[in-house]
C-alpha positions in Angstrom: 59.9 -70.3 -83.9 59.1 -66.9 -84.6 55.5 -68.0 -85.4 55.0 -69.6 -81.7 56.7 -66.4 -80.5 53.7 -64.6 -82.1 50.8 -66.4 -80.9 52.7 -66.7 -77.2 52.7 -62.4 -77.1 49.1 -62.3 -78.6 47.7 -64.7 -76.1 48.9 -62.9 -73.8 47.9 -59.6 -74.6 44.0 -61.0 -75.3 44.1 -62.5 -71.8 45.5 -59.7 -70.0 42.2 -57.9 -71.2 40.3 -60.4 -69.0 39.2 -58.4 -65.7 40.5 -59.7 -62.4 38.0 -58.8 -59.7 39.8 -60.4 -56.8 36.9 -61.7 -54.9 34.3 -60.2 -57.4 31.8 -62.2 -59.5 29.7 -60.2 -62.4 26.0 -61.8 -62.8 23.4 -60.9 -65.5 19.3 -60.7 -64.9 16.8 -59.8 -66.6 12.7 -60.2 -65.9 9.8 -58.7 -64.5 9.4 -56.9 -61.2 6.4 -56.1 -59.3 5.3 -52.7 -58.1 4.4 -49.2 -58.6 5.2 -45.7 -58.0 2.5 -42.5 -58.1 3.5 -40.1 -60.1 1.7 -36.6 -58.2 2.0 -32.9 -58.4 -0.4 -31.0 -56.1 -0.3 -27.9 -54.0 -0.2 -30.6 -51.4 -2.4 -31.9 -48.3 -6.3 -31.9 -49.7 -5.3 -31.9 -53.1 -5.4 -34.9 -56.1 -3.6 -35.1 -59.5 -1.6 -37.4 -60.8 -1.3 -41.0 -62.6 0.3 -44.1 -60.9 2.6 -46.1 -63.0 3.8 -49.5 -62.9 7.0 -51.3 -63.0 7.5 -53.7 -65.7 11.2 -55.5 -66.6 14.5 -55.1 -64.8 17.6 -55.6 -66.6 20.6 -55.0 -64.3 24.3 -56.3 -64.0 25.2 -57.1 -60.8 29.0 -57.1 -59.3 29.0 -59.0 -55.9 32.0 -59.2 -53.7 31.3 -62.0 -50.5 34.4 -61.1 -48.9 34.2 -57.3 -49.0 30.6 -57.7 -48.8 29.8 -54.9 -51.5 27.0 -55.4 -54.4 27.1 -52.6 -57.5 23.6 -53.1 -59.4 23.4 -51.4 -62.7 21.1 -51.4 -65.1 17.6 -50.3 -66.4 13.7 -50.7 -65.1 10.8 -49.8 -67.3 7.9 -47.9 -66.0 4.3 -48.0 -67.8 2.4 -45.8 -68.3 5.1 -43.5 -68.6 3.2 -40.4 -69.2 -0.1 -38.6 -68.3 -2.4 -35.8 -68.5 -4.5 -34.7 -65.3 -6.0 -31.6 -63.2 -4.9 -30.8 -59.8 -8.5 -31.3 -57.9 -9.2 -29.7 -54.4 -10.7 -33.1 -52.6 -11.5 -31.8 -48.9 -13.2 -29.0 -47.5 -14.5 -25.8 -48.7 -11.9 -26.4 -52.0 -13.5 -29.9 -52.9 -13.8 -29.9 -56.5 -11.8 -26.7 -57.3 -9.8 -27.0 -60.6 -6.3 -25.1 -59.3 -4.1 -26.1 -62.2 -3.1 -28.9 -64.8 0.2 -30.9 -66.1 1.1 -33.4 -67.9 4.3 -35.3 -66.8 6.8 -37.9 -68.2 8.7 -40.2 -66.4 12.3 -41.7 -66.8 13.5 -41.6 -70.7 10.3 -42.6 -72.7 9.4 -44.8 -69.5 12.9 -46.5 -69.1 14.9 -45.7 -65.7 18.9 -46.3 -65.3 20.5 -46.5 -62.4 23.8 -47.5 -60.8 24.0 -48.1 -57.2 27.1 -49.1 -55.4 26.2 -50.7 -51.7 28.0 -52.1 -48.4 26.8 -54.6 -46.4 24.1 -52.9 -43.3 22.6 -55.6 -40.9 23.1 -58.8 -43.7 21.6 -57.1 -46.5 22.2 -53.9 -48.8 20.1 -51.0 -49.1 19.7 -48.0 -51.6 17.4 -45.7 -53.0 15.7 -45.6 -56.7 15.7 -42.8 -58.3 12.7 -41.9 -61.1 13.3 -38.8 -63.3 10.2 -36.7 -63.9 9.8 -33.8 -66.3 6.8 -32.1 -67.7 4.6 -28.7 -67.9 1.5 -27.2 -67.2 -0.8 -24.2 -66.1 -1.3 -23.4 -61.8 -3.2 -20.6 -60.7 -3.4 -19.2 -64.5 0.7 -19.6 -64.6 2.3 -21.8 -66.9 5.4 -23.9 -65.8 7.7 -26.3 -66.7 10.7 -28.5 -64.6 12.2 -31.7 -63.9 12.5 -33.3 -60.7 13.1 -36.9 -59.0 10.7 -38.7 -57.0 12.3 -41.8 -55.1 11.6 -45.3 -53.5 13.8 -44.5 -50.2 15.0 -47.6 -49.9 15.5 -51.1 -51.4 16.4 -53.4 -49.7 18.5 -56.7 -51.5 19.0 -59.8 -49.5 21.7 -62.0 -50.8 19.8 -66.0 -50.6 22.2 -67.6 -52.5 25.9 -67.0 -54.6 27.2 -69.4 -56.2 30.5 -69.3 -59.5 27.4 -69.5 -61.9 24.2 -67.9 -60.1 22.9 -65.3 -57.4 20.1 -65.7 -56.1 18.4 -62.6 -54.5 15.2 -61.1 -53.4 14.4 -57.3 -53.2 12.0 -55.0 -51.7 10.9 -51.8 -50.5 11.4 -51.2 -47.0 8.1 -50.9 -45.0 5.8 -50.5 -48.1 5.9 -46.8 -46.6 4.7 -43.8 -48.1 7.0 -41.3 -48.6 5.5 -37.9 -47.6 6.1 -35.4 -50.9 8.4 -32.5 -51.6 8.4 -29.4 -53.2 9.5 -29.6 -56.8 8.3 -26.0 -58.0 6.6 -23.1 -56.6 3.4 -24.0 -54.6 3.7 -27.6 -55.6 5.5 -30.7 -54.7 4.9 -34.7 -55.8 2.5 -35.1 -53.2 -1.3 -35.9 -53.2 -4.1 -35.5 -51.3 -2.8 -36.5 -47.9 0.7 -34.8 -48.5 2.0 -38.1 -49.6 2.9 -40.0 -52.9 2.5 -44.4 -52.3 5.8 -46.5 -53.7 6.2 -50.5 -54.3 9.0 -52.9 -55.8 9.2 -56.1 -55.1 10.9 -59.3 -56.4 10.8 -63.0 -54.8 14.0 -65.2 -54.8 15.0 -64.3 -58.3 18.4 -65.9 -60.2 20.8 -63.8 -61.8 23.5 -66.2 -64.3 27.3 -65.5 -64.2 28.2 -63.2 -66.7 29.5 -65.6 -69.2 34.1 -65.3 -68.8 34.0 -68.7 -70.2 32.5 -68.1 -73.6 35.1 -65.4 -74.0 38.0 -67.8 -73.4 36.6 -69.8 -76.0 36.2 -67.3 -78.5 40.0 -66.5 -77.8 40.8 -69.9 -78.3 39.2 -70.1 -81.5 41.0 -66.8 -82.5 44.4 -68.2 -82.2 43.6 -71.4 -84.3 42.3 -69.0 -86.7 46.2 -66.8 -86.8 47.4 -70.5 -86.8 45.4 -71.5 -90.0 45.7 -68.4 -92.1 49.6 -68.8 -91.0 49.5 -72.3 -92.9 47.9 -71.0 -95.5 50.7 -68.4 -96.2 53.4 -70.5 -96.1 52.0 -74.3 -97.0 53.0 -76.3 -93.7 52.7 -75.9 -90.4 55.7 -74.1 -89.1 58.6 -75.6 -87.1 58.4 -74.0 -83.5 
């Protein structure tokens, strides 16, 4: 009895570490994504330097919620190349082919972006920004610098095509395949290029993310407890009365 007692509490304890998210459903995906971002640092309008990386695999967790109608992606994206070396080149004018400075600039952790954006629901899809880390160094107008800044996709949009207990299937994209116009990031330059403006892409096309698997989980429980149940036998010779 006092054996059935104990497998009754511990079952219970194991499955009260199961998360109930209400309406929720947690879904896994992980693949390639198309796109770019340019990765700039000028003195701005009439001026070129920089390297334009590329997006390569995005891993991300996503938490969607049908009723609320909230999505919470997190995850990673991978950028390559994820560093470069280049002059800032006057390209118009009477400064056309003036050296003004150099830098060389790394982006994300070793070329790997996180991020973790939590959404509501905006005219049937979601929409938030992506934020890419850059840091690096390097000589303008004879003066050396260093810093770390953000450059951005403004907005991504995610349309929900398809949500299901064991899939989501979804499609993403940058809003208007703009070009966001650049800011100032440290004295006399900003992530601009040439026409005061650094160019942005993401895109991916009806991709499926799998349930995140709860199921496995129970059956790794379920195997626990017969495993309590046979090391029990094996301490006293039988099965126990319950």
């Amino acid at each position: 009895m006092k054996f059935a007692r104990t497998l009754q509490i511990s079952a219970t304890l194991i499955l009260g570490l199961v998360p109930i998210s209400g309406h929720s459903q947690i879904y896994y995906y992980s693949g390639p994504v198309s796109g770019y971002t340019e990765v700039d640092l000028t003195p701005g309008a009439g001026y070129a330097g920089g390297f334009v990386a590329s997006f390569g695999i995005l891993t991300e967790t996503l938490n969607y919620d049908p009723v609320a109608q909230t999505l919470e992606e997190v995850g990673t994206v991978t950028l390559s190349p994820y560093s470069g070396s280049f002059n800032m080149v006057g390209v118009v004018g009477e400064n056309a082919g003036d050296v003004v400075g150099s830098a060389t600039l790394t982006v994300g952790n070793n070329g790997i972006i996180t991020f973790d954006n939590y959404q509501d629901i905006n005219g049937g899809a979601f929409y938030s920004p992506l934020l890419i880390p850059v840091s690096g160094s390097g000589i303008y107008q004879g003066q050396a610098f260093t810093g770390s800044w953000d450059i951005a996709i403004p907005s991504i949009e995610t349309q929900i095509i398809a949500a299901s207990p064991t899939s989501l299937t979804f499609s993403e994209f940058n809003v208007g395949m703009g070009a966001p116009y650049g800011i100032p990031v440290l004295d006399g330059l900003m992530t601009g290029t040439d026409d005061g403006t650094y160019y942005v892409g993401w895109q991916v096309n009806s991709i499926v993310a799998t349930a995140a698997p709860e199921a496995n989980f129970i059956s790794i429980l379920g195997l626990g407890l017969l495993g309590l149940a046979f090391m029990r036998r094996r301490a006293v010779g039988v099965w126990p009365n319950c």
